[in-house]
C-alpha positions in Angstrom: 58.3 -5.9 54.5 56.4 -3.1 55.7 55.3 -1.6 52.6 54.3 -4.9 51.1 52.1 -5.6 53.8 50.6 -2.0 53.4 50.1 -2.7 49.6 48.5 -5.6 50.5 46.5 -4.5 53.3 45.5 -1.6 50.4 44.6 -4.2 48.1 42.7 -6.2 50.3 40.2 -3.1 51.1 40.1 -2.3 47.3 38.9 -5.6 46.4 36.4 -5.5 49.2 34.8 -2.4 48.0 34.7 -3.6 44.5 33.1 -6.1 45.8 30.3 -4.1 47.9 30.0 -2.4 44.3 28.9 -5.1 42.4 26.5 -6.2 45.1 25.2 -2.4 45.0 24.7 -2.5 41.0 23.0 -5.3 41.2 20.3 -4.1 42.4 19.3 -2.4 39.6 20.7 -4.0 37.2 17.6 -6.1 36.1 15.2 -3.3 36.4 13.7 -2.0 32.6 15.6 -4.2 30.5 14.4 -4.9 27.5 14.5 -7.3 24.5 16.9 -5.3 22.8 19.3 -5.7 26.0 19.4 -2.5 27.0 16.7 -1.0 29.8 14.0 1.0 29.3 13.4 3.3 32.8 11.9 6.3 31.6 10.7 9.7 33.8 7.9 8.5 36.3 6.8 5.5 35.1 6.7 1.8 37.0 10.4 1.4 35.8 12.0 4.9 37.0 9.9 3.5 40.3 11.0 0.3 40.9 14.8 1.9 40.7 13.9 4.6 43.1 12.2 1.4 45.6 15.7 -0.5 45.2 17.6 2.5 46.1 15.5 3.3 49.0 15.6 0.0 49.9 19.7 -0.5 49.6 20.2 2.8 51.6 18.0 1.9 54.4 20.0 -1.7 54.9 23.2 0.5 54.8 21.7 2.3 57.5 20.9 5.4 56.3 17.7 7.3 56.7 15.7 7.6 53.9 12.9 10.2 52.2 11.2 11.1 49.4 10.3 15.2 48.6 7.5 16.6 46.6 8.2 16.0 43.2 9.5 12.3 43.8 13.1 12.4 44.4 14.7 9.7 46.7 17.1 10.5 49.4 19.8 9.0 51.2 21.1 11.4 54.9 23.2 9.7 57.5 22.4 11.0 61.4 24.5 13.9 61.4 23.2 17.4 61.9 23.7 20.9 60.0 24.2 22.0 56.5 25.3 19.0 54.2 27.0 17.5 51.1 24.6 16.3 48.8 26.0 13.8 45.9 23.6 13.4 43.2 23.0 11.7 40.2 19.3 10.3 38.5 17.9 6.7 37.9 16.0 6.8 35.2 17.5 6.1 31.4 16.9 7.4 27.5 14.8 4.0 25.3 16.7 1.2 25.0 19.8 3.2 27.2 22.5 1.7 28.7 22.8 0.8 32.7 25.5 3.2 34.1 24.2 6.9 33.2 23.2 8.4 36.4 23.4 4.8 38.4 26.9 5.7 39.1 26.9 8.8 40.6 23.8 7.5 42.8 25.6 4.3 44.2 29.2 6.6 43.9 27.5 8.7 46.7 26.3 5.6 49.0 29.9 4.4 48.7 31.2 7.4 49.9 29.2 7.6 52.6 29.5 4.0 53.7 33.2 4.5 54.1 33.0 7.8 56.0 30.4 6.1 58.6 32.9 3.1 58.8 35.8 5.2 59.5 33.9 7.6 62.2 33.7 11.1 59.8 31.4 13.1 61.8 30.3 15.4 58.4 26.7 15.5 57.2 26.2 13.6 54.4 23.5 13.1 52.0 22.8 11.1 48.5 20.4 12.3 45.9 18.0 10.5 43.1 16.5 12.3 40.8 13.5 12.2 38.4 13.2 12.6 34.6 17.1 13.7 34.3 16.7 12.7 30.8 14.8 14.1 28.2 13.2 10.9 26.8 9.6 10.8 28.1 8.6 14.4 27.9 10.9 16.4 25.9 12.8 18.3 29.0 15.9 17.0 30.8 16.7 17.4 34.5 13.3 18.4 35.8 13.3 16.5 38.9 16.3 18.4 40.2 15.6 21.5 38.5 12.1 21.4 40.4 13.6 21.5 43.9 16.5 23.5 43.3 14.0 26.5 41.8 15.8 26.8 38.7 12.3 26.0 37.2 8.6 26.0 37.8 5.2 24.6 37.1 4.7 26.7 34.1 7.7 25.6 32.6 6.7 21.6 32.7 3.0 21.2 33.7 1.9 21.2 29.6 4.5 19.0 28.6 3.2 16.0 26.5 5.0 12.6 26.8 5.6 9.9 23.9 2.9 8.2 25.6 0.3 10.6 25.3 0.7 11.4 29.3 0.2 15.1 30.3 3.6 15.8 32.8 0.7 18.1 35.3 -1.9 15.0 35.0 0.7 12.9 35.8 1.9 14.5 38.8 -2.0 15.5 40.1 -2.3 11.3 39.9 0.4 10.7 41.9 0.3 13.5 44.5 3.2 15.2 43.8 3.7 19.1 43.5 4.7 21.0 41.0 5.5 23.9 43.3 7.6 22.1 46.1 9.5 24.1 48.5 12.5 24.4 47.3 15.5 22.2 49.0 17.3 23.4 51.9 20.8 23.7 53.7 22.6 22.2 51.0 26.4 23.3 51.6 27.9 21.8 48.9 26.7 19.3 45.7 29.1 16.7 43.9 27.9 14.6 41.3 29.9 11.8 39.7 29.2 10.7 36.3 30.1 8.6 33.3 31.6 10.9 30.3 29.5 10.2 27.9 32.8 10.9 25.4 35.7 9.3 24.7 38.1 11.9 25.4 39.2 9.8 28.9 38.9 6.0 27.4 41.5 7.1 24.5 43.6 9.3 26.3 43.9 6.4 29.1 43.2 8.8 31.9 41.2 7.6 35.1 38.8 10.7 36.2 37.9 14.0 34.3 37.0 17.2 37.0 34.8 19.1 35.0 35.1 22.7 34.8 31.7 24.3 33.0 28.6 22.6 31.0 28.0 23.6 28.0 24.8 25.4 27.0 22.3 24.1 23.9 20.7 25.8 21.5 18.0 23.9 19.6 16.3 24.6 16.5 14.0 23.5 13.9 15.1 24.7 10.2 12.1 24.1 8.3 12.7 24.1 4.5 9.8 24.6 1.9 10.6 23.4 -1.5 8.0 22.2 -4.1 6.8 18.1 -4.2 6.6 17.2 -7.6 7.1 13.7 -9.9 10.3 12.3 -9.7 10.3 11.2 -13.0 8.4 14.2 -15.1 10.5 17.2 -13.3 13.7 17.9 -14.9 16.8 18.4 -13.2 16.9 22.4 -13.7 13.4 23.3 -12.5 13.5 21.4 -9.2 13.2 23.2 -5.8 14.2 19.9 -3.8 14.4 20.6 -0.4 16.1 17.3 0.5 18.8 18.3 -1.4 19.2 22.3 -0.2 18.8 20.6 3.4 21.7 18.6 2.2 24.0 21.1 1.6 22.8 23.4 4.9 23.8 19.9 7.0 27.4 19.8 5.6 27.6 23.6 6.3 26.4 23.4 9.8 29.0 20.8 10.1 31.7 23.3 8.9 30.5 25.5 10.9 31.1 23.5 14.4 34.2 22.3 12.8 35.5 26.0 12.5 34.5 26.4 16.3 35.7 23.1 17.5 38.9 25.3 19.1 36.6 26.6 21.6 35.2 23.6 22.6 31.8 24.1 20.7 29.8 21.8 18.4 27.1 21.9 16.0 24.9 18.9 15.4 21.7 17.9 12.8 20.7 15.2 15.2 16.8 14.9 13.3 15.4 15.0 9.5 11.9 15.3 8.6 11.0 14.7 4.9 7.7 15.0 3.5 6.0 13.8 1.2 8.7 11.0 1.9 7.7 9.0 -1.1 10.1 7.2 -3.4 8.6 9.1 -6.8 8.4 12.8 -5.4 11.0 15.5 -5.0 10.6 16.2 -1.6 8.7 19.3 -0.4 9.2 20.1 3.2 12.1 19.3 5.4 12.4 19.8 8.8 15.9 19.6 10.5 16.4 19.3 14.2 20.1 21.1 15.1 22.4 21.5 18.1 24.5 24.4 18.9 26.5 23.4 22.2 29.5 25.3 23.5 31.4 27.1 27.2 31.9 30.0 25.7 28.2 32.6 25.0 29.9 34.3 22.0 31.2 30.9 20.0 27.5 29.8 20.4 26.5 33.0 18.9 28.7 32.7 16.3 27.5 29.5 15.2 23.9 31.0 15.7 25.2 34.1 12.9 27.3 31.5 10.7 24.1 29.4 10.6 21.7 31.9 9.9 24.0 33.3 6.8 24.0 29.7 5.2 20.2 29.0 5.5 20.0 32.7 3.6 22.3 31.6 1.3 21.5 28.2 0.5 17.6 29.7 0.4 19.0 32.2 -2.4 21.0 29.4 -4.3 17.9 26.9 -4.8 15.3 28.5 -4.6 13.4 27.2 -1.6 12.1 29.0 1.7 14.1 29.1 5.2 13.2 29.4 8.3 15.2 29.3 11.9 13.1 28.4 14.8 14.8 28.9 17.7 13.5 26.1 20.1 15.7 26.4 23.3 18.4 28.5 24.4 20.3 27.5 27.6 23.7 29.3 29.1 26.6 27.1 29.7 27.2 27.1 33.4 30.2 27.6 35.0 31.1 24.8 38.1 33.0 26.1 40.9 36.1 26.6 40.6 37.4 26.0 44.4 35.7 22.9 44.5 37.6 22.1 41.0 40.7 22.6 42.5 40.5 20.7 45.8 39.4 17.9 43.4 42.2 18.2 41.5 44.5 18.1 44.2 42.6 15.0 45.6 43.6 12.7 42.5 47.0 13.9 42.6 47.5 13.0 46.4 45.7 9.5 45.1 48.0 9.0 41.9 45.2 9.1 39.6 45.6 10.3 36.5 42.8 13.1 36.1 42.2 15.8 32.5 40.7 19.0 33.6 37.8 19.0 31.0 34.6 20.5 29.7 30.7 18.8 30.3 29.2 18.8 26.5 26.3 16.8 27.8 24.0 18.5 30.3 23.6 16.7 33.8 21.5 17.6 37.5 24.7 19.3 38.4 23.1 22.1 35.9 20.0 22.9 38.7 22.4 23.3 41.3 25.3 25.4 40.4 23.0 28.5 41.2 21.8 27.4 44.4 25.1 25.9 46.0 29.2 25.5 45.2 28.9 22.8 42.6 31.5 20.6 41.1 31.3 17.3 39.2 33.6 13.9 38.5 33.5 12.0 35.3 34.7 8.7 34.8 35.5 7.1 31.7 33.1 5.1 29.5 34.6 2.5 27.0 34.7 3.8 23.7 32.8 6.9 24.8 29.8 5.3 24.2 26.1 5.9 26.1 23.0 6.3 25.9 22.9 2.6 24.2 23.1 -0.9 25.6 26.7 -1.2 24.6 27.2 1.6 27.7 30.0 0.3 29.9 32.2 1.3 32.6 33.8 -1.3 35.0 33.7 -1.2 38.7 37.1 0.1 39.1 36.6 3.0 37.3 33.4 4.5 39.6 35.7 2.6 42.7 38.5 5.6 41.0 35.3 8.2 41.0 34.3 7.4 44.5 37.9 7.7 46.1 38.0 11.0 44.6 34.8 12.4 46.3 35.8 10.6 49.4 39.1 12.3 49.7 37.3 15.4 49.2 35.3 14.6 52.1 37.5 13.9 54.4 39.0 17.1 53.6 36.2 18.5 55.3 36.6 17.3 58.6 40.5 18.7 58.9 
């Protein structure tokens, strides 16, 4: 009788807190949608506000304290002094994005300290929002966090140029932000929960992911220069198409991740530009935008060498000119491996089924690892998909995420 009134006692708070959940989402659930049905909340602009207002807003009827720093992040502390624990996670969204990339690692880290102030854990505490964690607005990803944390500076974001025509160093002069803030202090620790993004948990039916590294991207623009000529007056043997030679360079960049795929890498042509673009014209110019992502420095490099050698050869083949712009070059970063394991051992003592895993997608978690022990949580996302409006995880899976960091926590105080 005793246990049943223990599982039911257990139940009864569960249900509670998925309750206080939905009540948290909410909030921001409204905020940037669109007619599509996604939302729109993109890197400071009245959207990405309006989340950052509702999450002030929620923390400070939670009874938190809350602040803003130089470059527009929101914050979340509770009362208690010394070095902290800062979860972290970001507000805004990609165009037309789903409603639980970033939210849930934000509202993840008000849960978890909600609990530890109603259970009396005397451990400083704080939760993070962060601006323009995506990439959408002005071409760079996780400035907001990156900012603070030092990892960059003004000249790496103050001439960026956003879809809208907006300057990133006008913008910030107009709203009175810096783009040389002091840089954060006496963070002891960061966690940062977050939806997958891949399908690897969904399938595999498993409840939480700790992540182990996050990958590193390299970027490029292949440009290919062919000749434009009439369709219909050009024979077949004395084209130099470069539709066609960027054709064959996709399916071997594909190979080429493919052949990689054991070490956790992948190679992507995520972006084609065709000129003239004309029905009646063999296409001239061709610009591809490609991925290299991997953990490991030297598969990325192989991919880099693999790729290289098929431009050359496909350049040789068809007669057309190659070039490899190299675009952005990013280590993967390593998470902490303590931090991994104490994780690890807190969904075993939960009985939640957990995959040690790989980050392919990059995340604030990024800006911090060289600042501060870093470790991160993902939850699953049904049928991997994000960055769209069919993005979805239920309640019970961030409820999963949250009891995770929460164990952790209390870990702390022993």
């Amino acid at each position: 009788m005793q246990n049943r009134q223990t599982n039911s006692t257990q139940t009864s708070a569960m249900q509670a807190d998925i309750r206080q959940l939905e009540q948290i989402f909410s909030r921001f659930y409204d905020i940037g949608t669109n007619s599509q049905g996604g939302v729109t909340r993109l890197a400071y602009t009245e959207e990405e506000d309006q989340m950052h207002e509702a999450f002030r807003a929620l923390a400070g009827e939670m009874g938190f304290e809350t602040y803003t720093d130089e470059v527009g992040n929101s914050y979340a502390a509770n009362a208690v002094e010394g070095e902290y624990t800062l979860f972290g996670s970001h507000l805004d969204s990609v165009v037309n994005g789903g409603r639980y990339d970033g939210v849930c690692g934000v509202i993840a880290g008000l849960l978890v300290m909600d609990w530890a102030r109603t259970e009396g854990l005397e451990v400083p505490l704080r939760t993070a929002a962060f601006r323009c964690e995506e990439s959408s607005r002005f071409g760079k990803s996780t400035v907001g966090s990156a900012l603070v944390a030092g990892r960059i500076g003004r000249r790496d974001v103050e001439h960026l140029e956003g879809i809208d025509g907006a300057v990133f160093g006008e913008v910030f002069e107009k709203r009175g932000l810096n783009l040389e803030p002091e840089r954060i202090k006496r963070v002891k620790q960061y966690l940062e929960l977050h939806i997958e993004q891949g399908k690897i948990l969904d399938e595999g039916g498993l409840r939480v992911g700790i992540v182990t590294d996050i990958a590193g991207p390299r970027r490029y623009h292949i440009h290919i220069h062919g000749k434009a000529e009439h369709s219909g007056a050009t024979p077949m043997n004395m084209r130099y198409d470069a539709l066609c030679a960027a054709g064959q360079l996709i399916l071997d960049i594909e190979g080429i991740g493919r052949a990689e795929g054991a070490h956790q890498s992948v190679a992507t042509v995520g972006s084609i530009q065709v000129e003239p673009n004309v029905l009646n014209v063999t296409p001239g110019q061709v610009v591809l935008g490609v991925d290299l992502r991997g953990i490991q420095v030297e598969s990325i490099a192989r991919m880099e060498t693999d790729m290289k050698a098929a431009a050359k050869r496909v350049s040789e083949e068809r007669g057309v000119i190659i070039f490899v712009e190299k675009t952005t070059d990013m280590l993967p970063i390593g998470l902490n491996g303590e931090m991994g394991s104490r994780l690890i051992a807190c969904a075993e003592r939960l009985r939640i089924p957990y995959k040690v895993m790989p980050s392919g997608a990059g995340h604030d978690a990024m800006s911090f690892a060289g600042l501060c022990p870093t470790a991160m949580v993902f939850i699953p996302c049904r049928q991997g998909q994000s960055h769209n409006k069919n993005e979805f995880t239920p309640l019970e899976s961030i409820y999963d995420g949250a009891r995770v960091l929460y164990e952790y926590v209390k870990g702390e105080t022993l």
